[in-house]
C-alpha positions in Angstrom: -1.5 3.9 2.3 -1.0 0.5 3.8 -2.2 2.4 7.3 -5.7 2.6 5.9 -6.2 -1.5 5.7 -7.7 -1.5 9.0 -10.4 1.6 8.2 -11.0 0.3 5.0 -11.4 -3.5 6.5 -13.5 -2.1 9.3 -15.8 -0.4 6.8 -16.5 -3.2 4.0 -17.4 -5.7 6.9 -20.2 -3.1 8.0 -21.4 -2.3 4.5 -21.3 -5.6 3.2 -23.1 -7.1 6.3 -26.1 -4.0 5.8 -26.2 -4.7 2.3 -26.2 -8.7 2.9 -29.3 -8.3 5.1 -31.1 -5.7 3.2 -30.6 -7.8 0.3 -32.9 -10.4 2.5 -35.2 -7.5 3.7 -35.1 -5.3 0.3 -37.8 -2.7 2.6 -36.8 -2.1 5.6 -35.6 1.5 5.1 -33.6 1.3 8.6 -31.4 -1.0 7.0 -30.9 1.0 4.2 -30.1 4.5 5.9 -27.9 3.0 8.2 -25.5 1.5 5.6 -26.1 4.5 3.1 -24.9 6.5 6.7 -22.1 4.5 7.1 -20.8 4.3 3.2 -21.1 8.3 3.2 -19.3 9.1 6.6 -16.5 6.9 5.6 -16.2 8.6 2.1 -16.3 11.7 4.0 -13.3 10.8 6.2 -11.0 9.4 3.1 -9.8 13.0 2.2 -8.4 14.0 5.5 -6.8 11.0 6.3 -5.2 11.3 2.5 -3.9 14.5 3.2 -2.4 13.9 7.0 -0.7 10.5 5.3 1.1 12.7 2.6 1.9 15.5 4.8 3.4 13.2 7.3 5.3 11.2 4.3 7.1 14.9 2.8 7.6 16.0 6.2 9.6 12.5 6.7 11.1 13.0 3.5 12.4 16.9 3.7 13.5 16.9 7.4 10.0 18.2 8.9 8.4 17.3 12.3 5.8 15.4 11.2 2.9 16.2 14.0 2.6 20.1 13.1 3.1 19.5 9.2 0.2 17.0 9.0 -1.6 19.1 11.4 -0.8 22.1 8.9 -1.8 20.1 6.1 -5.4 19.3 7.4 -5.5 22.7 8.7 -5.3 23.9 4.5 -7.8 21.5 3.7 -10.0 23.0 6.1 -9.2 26.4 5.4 -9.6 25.8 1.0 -13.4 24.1 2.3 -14.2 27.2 4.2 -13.6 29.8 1.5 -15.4 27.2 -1.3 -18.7 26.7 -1.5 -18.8 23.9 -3.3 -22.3 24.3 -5.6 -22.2 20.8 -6.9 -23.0 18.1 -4.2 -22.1 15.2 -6.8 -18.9 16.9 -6.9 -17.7 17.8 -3.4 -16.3 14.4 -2.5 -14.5 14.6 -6.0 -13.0 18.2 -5.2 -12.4 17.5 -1.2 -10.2 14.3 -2.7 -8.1 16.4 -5.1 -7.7 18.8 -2.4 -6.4 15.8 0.0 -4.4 14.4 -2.7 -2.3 17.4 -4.2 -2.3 20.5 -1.3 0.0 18.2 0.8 2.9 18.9 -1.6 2.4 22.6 -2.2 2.1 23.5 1.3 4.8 21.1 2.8 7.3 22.0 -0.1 6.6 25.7 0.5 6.8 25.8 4.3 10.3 23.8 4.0 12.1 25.7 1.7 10.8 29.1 4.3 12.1 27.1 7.1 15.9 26.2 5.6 15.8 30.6 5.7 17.3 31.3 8.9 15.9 34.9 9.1 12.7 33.0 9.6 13.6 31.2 12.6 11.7 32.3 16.0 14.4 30.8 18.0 17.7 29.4 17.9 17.7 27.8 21.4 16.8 24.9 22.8 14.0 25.7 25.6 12.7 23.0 26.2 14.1 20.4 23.7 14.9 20.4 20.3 10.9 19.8 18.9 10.1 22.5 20.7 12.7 24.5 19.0 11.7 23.2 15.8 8.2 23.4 16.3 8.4 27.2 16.8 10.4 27.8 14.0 7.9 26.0 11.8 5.2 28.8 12.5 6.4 31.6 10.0 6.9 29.5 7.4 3.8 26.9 8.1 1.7 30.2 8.1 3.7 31.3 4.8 2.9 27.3 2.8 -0.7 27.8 4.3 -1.7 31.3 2.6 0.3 30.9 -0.1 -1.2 27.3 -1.4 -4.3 28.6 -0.3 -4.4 31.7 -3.0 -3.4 28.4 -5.7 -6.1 26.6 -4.7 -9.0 29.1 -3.6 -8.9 30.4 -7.5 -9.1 26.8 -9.1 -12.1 25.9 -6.8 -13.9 29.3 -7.7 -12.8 28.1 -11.3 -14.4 24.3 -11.1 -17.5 25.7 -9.7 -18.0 28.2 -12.5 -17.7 25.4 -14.8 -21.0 23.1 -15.1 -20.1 20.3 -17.0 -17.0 17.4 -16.1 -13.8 16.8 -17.4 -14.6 13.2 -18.7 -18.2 13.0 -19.4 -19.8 9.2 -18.6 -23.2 7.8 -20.2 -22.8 4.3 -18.6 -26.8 4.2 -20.3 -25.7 5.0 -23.5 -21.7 3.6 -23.6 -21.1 1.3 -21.5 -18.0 -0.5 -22.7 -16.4 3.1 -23.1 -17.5 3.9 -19.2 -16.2 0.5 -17.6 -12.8 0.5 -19.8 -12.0 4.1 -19.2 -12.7 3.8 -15.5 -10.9 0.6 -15.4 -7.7 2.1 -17.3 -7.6 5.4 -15.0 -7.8 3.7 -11.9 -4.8 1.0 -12.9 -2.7 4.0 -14.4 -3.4 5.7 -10.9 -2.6 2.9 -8.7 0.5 2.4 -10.3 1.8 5.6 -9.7 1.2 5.6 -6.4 -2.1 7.6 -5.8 -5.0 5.6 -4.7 -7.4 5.4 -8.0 -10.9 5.3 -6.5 -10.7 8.1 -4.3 -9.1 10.1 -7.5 -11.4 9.2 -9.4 -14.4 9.5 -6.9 -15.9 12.4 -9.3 -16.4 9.5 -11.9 -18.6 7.6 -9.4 -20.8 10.3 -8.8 -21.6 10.4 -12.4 -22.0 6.6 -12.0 -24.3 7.5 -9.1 -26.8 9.3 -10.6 -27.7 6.0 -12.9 -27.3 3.5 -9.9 -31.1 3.2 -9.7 -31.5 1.9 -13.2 -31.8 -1.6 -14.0 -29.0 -2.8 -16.1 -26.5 0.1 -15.7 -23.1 0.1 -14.9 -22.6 1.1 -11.2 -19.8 0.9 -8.6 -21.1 -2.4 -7.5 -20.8 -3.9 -10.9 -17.0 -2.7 -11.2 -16.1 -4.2 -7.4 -18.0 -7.4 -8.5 -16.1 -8.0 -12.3 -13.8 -5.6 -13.1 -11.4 -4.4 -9.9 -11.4 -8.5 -8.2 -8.9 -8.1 -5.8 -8.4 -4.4 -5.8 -6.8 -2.4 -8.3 -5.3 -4.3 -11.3 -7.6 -6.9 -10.2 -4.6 -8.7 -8.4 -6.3 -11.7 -7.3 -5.9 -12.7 -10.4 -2.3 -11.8 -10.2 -1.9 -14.1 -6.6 -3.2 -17.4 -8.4 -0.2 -17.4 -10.6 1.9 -16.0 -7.9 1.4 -18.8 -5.8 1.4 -21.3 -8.6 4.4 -20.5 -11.0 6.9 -18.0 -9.1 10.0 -19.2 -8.0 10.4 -16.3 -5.6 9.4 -17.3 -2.2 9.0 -14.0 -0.8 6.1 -13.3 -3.8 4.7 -16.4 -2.8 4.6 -15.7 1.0 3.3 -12.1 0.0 0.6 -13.4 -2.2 -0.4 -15.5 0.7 -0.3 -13.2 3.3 -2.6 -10.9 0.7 -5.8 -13.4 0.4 -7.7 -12.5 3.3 -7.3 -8.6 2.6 -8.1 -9.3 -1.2 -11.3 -10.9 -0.5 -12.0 -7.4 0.3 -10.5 -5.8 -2.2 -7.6 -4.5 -0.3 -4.3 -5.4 -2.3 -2.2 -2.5 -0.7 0.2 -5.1 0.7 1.2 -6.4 -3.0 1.1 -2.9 -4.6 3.6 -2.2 -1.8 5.6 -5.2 -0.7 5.7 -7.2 -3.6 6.0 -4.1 -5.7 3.3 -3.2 -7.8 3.7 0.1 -8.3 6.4 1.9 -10.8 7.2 -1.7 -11.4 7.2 -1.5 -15.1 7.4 -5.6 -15.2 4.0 -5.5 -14.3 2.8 -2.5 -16.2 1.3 -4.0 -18.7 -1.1 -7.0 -17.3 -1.8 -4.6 -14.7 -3.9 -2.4 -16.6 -5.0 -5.0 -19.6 -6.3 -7.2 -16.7 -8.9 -4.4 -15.4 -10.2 -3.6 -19.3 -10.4 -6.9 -20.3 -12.6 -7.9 -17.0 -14.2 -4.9 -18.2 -14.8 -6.0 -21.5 -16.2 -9.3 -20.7 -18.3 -8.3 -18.0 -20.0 -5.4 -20.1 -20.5 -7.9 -23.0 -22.0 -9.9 -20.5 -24.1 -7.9 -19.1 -25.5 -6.2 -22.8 -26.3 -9.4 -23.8 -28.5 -9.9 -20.6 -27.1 -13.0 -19.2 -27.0 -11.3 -15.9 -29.1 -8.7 -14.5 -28.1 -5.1 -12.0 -29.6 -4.9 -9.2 -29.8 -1.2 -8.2 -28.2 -0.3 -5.0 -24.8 1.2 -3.7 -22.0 -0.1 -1.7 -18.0 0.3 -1.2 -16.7 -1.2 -3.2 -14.7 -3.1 -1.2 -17.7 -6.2 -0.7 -15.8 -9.3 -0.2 -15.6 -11.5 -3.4 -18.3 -14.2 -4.8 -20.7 -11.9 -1.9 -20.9 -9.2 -4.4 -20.7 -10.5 -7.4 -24.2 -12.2 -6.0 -25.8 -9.8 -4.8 -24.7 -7.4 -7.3 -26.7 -9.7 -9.7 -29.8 -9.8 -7.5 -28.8 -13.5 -6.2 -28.1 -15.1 -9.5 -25.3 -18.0 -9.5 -24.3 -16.7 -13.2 -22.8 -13.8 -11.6 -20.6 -15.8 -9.3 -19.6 -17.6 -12.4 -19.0 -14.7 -14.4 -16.2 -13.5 -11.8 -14.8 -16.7 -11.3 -14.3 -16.5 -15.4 -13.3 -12.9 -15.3 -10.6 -14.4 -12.4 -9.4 -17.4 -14.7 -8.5 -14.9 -17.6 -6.8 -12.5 -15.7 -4.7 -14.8 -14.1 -3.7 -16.5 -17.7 -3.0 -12.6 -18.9 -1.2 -12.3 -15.3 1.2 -16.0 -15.8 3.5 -14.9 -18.4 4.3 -12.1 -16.6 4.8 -14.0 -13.1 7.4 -16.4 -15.5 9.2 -13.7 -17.2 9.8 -12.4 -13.6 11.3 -15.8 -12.3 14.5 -14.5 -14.5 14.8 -12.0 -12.0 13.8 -13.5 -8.2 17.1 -12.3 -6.5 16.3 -8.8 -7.4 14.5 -8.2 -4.0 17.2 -6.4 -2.6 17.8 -4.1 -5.6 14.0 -2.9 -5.3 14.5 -1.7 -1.5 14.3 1.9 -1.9 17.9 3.8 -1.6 19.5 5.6 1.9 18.0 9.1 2.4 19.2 12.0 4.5 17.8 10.2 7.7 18.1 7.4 9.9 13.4 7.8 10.5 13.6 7.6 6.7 15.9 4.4 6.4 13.2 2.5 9.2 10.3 4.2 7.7 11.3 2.7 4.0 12.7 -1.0 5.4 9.2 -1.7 6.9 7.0 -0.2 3.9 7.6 -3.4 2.5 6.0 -5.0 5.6 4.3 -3.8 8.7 5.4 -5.6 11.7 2.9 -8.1 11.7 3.5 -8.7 8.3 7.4 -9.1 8.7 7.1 -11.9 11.2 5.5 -14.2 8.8 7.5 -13.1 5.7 11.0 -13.5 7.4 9.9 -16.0 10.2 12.4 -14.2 12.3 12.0 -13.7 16.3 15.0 -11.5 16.0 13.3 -9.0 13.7 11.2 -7.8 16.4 14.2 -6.9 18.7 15.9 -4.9 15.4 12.9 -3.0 14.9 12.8 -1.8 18.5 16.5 -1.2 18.4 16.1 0.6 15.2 13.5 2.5 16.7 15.2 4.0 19.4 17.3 6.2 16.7 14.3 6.6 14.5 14.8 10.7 14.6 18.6 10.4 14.0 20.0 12.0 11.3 22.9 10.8 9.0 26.1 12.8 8.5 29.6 12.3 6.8 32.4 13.3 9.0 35.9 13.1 7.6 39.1 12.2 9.6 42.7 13.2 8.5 45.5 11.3 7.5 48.9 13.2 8.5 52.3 13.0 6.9 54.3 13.1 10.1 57.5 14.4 8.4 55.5 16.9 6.9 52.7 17.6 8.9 50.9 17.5 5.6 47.0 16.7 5.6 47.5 13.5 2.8 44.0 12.6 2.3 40.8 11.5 4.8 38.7 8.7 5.5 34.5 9.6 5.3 33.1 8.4 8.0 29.0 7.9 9.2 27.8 9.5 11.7 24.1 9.2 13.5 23.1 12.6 15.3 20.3 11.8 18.1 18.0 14.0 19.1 19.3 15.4 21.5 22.1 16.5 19.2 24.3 13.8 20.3 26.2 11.4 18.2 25.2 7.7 18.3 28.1 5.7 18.3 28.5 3.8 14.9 28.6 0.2 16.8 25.1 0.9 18.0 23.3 1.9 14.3 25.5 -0.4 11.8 25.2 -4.0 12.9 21.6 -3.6 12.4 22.1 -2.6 8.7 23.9 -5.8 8.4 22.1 -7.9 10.2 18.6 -6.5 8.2 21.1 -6.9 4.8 20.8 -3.9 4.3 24.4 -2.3 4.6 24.9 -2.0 0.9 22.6 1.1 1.0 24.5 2.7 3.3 27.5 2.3 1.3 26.0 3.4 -1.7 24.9 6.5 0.3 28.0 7.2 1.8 29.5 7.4 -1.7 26.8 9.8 -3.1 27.2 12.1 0.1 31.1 11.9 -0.5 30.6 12.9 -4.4 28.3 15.9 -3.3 30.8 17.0 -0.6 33.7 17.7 -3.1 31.7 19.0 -5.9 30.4 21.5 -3.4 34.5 22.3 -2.5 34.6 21.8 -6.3 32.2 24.2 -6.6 33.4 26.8 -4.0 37.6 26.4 -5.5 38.1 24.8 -2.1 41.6 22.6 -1.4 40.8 18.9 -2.0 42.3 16.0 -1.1 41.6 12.0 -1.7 38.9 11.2 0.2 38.7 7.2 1.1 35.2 5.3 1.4 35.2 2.0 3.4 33.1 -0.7 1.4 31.4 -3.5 3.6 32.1 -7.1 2.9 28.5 -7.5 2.3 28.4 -5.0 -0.2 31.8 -6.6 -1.9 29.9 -9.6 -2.8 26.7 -7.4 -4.2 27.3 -6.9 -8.1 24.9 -4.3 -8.8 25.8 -2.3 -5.6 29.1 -2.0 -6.6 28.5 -1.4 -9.5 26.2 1.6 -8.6 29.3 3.1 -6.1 31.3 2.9 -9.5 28.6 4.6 -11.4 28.6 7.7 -8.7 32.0 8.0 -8.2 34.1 6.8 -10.9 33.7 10.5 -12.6 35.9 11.9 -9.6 38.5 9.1 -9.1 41.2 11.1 -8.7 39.4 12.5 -5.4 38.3 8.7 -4.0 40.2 5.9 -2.6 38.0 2.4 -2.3 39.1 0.6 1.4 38.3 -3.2 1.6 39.2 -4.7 4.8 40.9 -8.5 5.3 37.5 -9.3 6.8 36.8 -9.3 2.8 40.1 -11.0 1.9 38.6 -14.2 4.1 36.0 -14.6 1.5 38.0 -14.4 -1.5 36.4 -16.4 -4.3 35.9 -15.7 -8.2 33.2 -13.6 -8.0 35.1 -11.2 -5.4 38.3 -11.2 -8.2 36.1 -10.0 -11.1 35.0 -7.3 -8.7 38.5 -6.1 -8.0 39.3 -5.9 -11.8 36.1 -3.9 -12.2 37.2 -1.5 -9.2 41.2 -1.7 -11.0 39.5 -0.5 -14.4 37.6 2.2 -12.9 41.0 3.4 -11.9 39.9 4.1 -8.5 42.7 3.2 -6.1 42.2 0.3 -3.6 43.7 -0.1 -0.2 43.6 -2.9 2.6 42.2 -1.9 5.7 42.4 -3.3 9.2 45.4 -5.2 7.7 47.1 -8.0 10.3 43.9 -8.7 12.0 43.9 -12.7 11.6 42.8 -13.4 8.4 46.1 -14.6 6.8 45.6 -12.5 3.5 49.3 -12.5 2.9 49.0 -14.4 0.2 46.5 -12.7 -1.6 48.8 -9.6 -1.7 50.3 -11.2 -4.8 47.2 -12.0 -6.4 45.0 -8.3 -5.6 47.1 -4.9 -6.6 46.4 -2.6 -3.5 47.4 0.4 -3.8 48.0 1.1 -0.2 48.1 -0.8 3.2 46.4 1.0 6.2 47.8 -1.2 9.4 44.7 -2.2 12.1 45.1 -0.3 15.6 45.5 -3.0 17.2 49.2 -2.7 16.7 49.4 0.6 17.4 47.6 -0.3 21.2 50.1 -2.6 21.8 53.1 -0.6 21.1 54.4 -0.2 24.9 55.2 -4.2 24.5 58.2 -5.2 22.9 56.7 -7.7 20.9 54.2 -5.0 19.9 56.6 -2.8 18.8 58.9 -5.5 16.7 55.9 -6.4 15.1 54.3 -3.2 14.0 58.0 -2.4 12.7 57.9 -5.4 10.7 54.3 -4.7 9.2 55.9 -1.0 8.0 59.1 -2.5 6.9 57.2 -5.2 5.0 55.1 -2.6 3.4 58.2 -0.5 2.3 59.6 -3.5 0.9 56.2 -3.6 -2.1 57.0 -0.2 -2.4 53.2 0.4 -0.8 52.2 3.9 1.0 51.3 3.0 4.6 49.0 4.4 7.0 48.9 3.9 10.7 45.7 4.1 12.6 44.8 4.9 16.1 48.1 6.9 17.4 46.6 9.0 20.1 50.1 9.7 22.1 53.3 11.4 21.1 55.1 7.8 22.4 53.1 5.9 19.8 54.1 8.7 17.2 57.3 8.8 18.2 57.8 5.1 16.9 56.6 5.1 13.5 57.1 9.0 12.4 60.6 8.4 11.0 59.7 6.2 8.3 59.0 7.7 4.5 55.7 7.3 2.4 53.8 7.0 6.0 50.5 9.1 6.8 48.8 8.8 10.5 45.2 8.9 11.0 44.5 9.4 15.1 43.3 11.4 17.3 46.7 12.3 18.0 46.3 15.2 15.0 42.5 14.9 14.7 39.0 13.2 15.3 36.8 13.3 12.6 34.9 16.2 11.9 32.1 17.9 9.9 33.1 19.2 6.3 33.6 23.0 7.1 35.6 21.8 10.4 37.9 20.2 7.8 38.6 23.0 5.1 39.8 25.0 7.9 42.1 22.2 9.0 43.4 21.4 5.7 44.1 25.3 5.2 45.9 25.5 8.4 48.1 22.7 7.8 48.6 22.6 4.2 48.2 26.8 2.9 49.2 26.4 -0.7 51.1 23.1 -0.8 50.3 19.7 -2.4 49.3 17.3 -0.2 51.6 14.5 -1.3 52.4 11.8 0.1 
């Protein structure tokens, strides 16, 4: 939704500098059609923007292109209008938004489970590209999500018409605490959930509508003025004690960044970035903060300290503004918010204090790896647009990442596995998982140019933790199928080493098949051995997952800490293997196996490419190579028919 602060920004200004001057010139009626013009197209646009958002969002999400799927989603909306007369003018913004709001995820859900068919597909070539290819294919089962979630929806209209009456009947005349609380409660219990409240609940403020002329009722204006300060969950109350008693200096940058856009009403960027919503910290002052604003404001205004004056805006009027000329240019009103402010934000400040307990938790709250590399960018800058990121991380470099990122943004994430070979045997021993980034041009981006960015954005440890749940899937599927297995290894960053709940999230997924996964930590790791990296070895030892050193003899003198960490293998760096036509080379990378031999550790050799290389090191017992001499890596099928070929019915022991 964060796309929408510019429209939305755009559209208070305009209505809140009509409504400033008619509140000067109360009869000039030019004044008063043009900003009624201008509040009514902009309420018109809301639900197609709404529904080409989500469409573009689950098209991200399940693989989709995301131009013809929003384009098919705004194309249902239109075609659900044409078929509905909708009888009820107070109602057809209300119905148009529910329509924006929920056809999205029929019709996108739909057309992609049609498209996975392959008897659906047009076209299996590339004519003129892959999109094209895709976007053809997408036609039979676009057309098949179109009629079929229209037929849903064309009966539920037809239904809602027949009826004449509302789900939630409001008297704001006659009960105006229950209309201002319940409003104020649906809208927070909306927002938190992710679906924007006052466009949901637009059919409320119809009802509000019809009672806008009367003096003294509750109307949208009175609600932007006292009861949603800030935006939903009235979060400028929420920034005072952000910016006054957190400990987290992102929150306090965010809360900063947020003050001009809150003035407005606009608190997207802290239901976002900071997160807001489904964090159940702030559940509870998020909605309590709303009805007690609404509370006070209605007690307020029963007891006629303050008086409505009739009218109707967005309301997204900028602070203090509305709250004055909500109340006909009466100072009490100003000081009625600024109140309604000062207890929210004492409702708001245990909350911000309990959540100082937990101000390293940023990186926990960054949403998990998906399937795609568009969906890793896509989710790394929801918590800040561009703009936004500069001034948050004060970083020139970000803006080089993001167009480096960028340039894979339609990649796609694979697992390839690469053998490991017992040359005596010719057995296939076990295989290392490895990531691979598909472009679109169906060619694979080299690893060098996607994973220095995940590190450098601190993000690796999600792609660790999604490397492990794609490994689990893998052999559950072979599981699944009664397919040959053999241990697969996972390489685990150094970054992620020192991450506690990271690893313990790779435990949590693959723990249950330890006897299929083998943990490799490289002596990058062993450099920055300390006490917090031992406790995480033990926890790895009493998962019973076996642990090997990678890359091993690459410079950092971890000698030593072979008597301190149990490894349950030692995989030797390539490096030795390259330089195996120098004598030297060769003496030494006879030592590193000999050594090995000596702990009574299995051994694998990386990077033999040549029979020469092979030649040196294939004599030796409890060895396995993993080169392209036997095999690159390659996609899972690709490797059940290796294994099978190699191994038929034996064990692949070491």
């Amino acid at each position: 939704m964060t796309w929408l602060i510019p429209v939305l920004t755009v559209a208070s200004l305009a209505v809140f500098t009509l409504d400033t001057m008619i509140f000067f010139n109360p009869y000039n009626e030019n004044l008063q059609y043009y900003s009624q013009h201008i509040h009514d197209s902009f309420i018109s646009l809301i639900p197609y923007m709404l529904t080409v958002a989500i469409g573009s969002m689950l098209a991200l999400k399940l693989h989709l292109l995301r131009p013809p799927v929003s384009l098919l989603c705004l194309a249902e909306l239109f075609l659900i209008e044409k078929y509905n007369i909708i009888e009820s003018n107070s109602q057809a913004n209300g119905i148009q938004f529910f329509i924006g709001l929920t056809a999205p995820f029929l019709v996108v859900n739909i057309t992609a489970y049609f498209y996975k068919k392959r008897w659906f597909e047009i076209t299996e070539y590339n004519i003129s590209g892959t999109n094209i290819k895709d976007t053809i294919n997408l036609v039979i089962p676009g057309a098949i999500g179109l009629v079929s979630t229209a037929f849903i929806y064309i009966p539920l209209i037809t239904l809602f018409n027949s009826y004449s009456g509302t789900i939630i009947e409001l008297n704001p005349v006659e009960s105006p605490y229950e209309t201002s609380t319940t409003i104020a409660f649906l809208n927070s219990a909306l927002w938190f959930i992710g679906i924007h409240g006052y466009y949901a609940l637009m059919p409320l403020f119809n009802q509000l509508s019809i009672t806008e002329l009367n003096f003294g009722a509750i109307n949208s204006q009175f609600l932007g003025s006292f009861v949603f300060i800030g935006g939903a969950g009235s979060t400028l109350s929420l920034i005072i004690p952000t910016l006054i008693l957190s400990k987290n200096l992102f929150h306090k940058k965010i809360s900063l960044i947020s003050i001009p856009l809150a003035i407005f009403g606009i608190n997207e960027i802290l239901l976002f970035c900071l997160p807001i919503i489904l964090n159940f910290r702030l559940l509870i002052p998020f909605i309590l903060v709303p009805i007690s604003n609404a509370l006070i404001a209605t007690w307020v205004l029963q007891s006629e300290w303050i008086q409505l004056t009739p009218g109707s805006s967005l309301i997204n009027t900028p602070i203090f503004f509305n709250a004055w000329i909500t109340t006909g240019g009466d100072m009490r009103g100003v000081l009625l918010q600024i109140f309604c402010i000062f207890m929210g934000s004492l409702i708001y400040a245990p909350f911000v204090i309990l959540s100082n307990k937990y101000r390293n938790i940023k990186k926990e709250t960054t949403p998990q790896l998906k399937d795609t590399f568009s969906e890793a960018i896509e989710e790394f800058t929801s918590e800040s647009d561009d703009p936004i990121q500069f001034l948050i991380l004060q970083n020139k470099k970000i803006e080089k990442l993001q167009d480096s990122l960028s340039l894979i943004s339609n990649s796609t994430f694979q697992i390839h596995y690469q053998p490991k070979i017992a040359p005596k045997t010719h057995l296939v021993t076990g295989c290392e998982a490895l990531i691979r980034a598909k472009g679109e041009d169906n060619n694979f981006i080299p690893p060098s140019n996607f994973i220095p960015y995940f590190i450098e954005t601190d993000t690796i440890h999600h792609l660790d933790i999604w490397v492990a749940s794609e490994v689990v899937k893998q052999i559950k599927a072979w599981k699944k199928s009664k397919l040959p297995l053999v241990q697969i290894s996972i390489n685990i960053s150094p970054n992620t080493l020192s991450n506690t709940d990271a690893i313990d999230k790779i435990l949590n997924i693959i723990t249950p098949y330890k006897e299929h996964i083998r943990i490799e930590m490289t002596e990058e790791t062993l450099a920055k051995f300390d006490e917090s990296l031992n406790l995480i070895v033990n926890k790895i030892h009493k998962s019973e997952i076996p642990l090997d050193i990678d890359d091993f003899g690459t410079g950092y003198s971890s000698l030593s800490y072979l008597s301190k960490i149990e490894f349950s293998s030692i995989k030797v760096d390539r490096s030795f293997v390259s330089n195996i036509e120098d004598k030297k080379g060769r003496l030494l990378l006879h030592a590193i196996i000999q050594f090995s031999q000596q702990l009574q550790k299995p051994i694998i050799i990386e990077g033999i490419e040549t029979a020469q290389q092979l030649k040196e090191v294939k004599n030796y017992d409890n060895l396995s190579i993993q080169g392209w001499f036997y095999a690159k890596a390659m996609d899972p099928d690709s490797l059940q028919d290796y294994i099978k070929t190699h191994n038929g019915s034996k064990e692949p022991y070491l």
